[in-house]
ROVOPA-612170 format. One record per residue (C-alpha): residue in three letters; x negated, y, z. Coordinates in Angstrom, 2 decimals. Each point is the difference from the previous one (the first is absolute). Layout:
BEGIN
REC   resn        c1        c2        c3
REC    ALA         X         Y         Z
...
END
This chain:
BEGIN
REC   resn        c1        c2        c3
REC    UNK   -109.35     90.18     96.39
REC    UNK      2.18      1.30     -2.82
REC    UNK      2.22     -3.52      0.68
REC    UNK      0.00      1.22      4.05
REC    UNK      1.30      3.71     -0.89
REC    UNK      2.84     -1.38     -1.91
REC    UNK      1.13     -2.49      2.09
REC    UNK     -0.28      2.73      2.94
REC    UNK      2.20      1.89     -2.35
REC    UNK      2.63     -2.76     -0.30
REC    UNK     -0.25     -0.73      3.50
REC    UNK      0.62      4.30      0.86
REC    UNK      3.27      0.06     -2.18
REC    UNK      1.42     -3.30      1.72
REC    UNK     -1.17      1.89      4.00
REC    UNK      2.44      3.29     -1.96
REC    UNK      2.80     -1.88     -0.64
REC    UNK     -0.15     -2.13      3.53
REC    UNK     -0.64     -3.49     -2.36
REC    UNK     -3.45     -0.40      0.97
REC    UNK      0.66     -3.75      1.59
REC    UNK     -0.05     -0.85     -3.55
REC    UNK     -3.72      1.23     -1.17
REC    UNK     -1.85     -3.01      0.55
REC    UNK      2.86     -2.30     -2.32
REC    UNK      0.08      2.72     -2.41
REC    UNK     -3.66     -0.06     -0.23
REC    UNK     -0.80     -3.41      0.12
REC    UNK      2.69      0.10     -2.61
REC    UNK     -2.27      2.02     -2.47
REC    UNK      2.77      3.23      0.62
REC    UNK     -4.02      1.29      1.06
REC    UNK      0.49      3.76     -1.74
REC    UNK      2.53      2.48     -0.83
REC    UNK      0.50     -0.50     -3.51
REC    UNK      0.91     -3.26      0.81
REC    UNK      1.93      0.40      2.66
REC    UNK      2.23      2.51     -1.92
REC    UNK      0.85     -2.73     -2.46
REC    UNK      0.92     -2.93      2.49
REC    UNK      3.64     -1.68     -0.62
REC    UNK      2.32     -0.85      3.07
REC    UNK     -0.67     -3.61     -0.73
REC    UNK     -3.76      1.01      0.68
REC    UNK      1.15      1.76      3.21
REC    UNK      1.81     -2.97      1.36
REC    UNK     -3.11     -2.29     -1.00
REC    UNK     -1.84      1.95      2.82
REC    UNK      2.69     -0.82      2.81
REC    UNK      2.09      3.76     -0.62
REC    UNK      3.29     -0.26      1.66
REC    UNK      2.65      0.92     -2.48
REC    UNK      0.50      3.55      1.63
REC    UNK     -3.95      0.99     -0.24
REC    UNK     -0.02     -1.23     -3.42
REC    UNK      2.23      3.20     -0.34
REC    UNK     -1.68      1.93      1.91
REC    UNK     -3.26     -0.97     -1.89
REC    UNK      1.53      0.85     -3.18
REC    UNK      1.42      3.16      0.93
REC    UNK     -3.31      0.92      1.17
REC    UNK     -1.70     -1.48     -3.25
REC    UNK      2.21      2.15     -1.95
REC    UNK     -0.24      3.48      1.71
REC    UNK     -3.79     -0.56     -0.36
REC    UNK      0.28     -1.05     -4.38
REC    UNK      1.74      3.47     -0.08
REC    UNK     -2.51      2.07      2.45
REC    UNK     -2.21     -1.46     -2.45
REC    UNK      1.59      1.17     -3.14
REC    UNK      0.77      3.69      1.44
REC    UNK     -4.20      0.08      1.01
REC    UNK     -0.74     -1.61     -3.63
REC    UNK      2.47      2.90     -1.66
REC    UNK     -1.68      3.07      1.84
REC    UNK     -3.28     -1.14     -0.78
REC    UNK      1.32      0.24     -3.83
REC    UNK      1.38      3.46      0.82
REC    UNK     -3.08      1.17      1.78
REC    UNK     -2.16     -1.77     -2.74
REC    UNK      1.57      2.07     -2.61
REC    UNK     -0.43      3.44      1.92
REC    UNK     -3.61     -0.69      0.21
REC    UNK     -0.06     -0.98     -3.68
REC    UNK      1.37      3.40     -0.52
REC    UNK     -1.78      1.77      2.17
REC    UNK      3.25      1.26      2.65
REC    UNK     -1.01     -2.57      2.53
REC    UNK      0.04      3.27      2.58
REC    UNK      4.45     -0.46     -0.27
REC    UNK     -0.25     -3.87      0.97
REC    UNK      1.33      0.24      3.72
REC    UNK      2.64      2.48     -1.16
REC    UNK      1.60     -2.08     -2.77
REC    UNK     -0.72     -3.30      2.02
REC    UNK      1.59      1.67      3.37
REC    UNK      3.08      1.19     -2.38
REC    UNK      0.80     -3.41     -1.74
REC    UNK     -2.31      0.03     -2.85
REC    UNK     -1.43     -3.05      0.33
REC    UNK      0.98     -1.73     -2.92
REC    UNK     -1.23      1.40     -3.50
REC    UNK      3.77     -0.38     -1.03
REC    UNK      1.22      2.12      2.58
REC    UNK     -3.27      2.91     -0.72
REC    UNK      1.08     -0.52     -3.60
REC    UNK      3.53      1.19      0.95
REC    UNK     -1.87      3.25      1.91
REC    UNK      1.62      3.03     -1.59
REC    UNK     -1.42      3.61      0.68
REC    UNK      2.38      1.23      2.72
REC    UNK     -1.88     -2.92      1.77
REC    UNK     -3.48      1.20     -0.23
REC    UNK      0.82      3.14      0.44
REC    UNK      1.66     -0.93      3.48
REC    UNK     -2.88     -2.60      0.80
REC    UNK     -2.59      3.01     -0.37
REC    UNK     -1.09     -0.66     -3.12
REC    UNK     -1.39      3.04     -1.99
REC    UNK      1.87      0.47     -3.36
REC    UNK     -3.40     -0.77     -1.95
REC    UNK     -0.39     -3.16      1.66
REC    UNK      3.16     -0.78     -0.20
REC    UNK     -0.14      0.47     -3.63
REC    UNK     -2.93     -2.47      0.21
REC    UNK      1.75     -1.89      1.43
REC    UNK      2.90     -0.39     -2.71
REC    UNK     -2.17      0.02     -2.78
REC    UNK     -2.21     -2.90      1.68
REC    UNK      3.25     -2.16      0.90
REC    UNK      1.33      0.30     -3.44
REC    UNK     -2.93     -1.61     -1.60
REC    UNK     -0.10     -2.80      2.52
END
């Protein structure tokens, strides 16, 4: 069943980008899940009967979805860490305001929290926890 779920998820990104007449090559192909979709070569695409112009459109598509992916994996860290440190209450606020990357929270000065909403102790917390990470 688990195989079924990620082939339907294979087969629902193809239907989004209009490139569905290729699931069943893709699949037969062993192109049967996400992960290993995302790291398929145009040589791969081609294999599986891709014109040359939906081969770009397949790896356009391909690579909007690797960096959806690494936006969703970087908030998790940043939302992670405000549960580690107990301010997991100010996660939509710094997420909605471009926090999403601890690199970018690390750069949060006070003017910031204090305009996000933040009290000053917490924001003070806040500091003194994203100096020690």
């Amino acid at each position: 069943e688990a195989e079924s779920l990620c082939e339907n998820e294979v087969a629902g990104f193809l239907a989004e980008i209009n490139l569905q007449r290729y699931t069943e090559a893709l699949l037969r192909n062993g192109w049967d899940d996400m992960e290993t979709l995302l790291a398929i070569e145009d040589a791969d695409m081609k294999d599986a009967g891709c014109s040359p112009r939906d081969v770009a459109v397949l790896r356009a598509a391909l690579q909007a979805e690797r960096s959806r992916r690494r936006a969703a994996d970087d908030s998790k860290v940043v939302v992670s860490f405000l549960q580690t440190v107990g301010m997991e209450q100010y996660a939509e606020v710094l997420l909605g305001h471009g926090y999403d990357e601890m690199e970018t929270l690390l750069l949060i000065e006070d003017a910031d929290m204090k305009e996000l909403g933040l009290p000053r102790g917490h924001s003070l917390k806040l500091r003194k926890k994203l100096h020690e990470y």
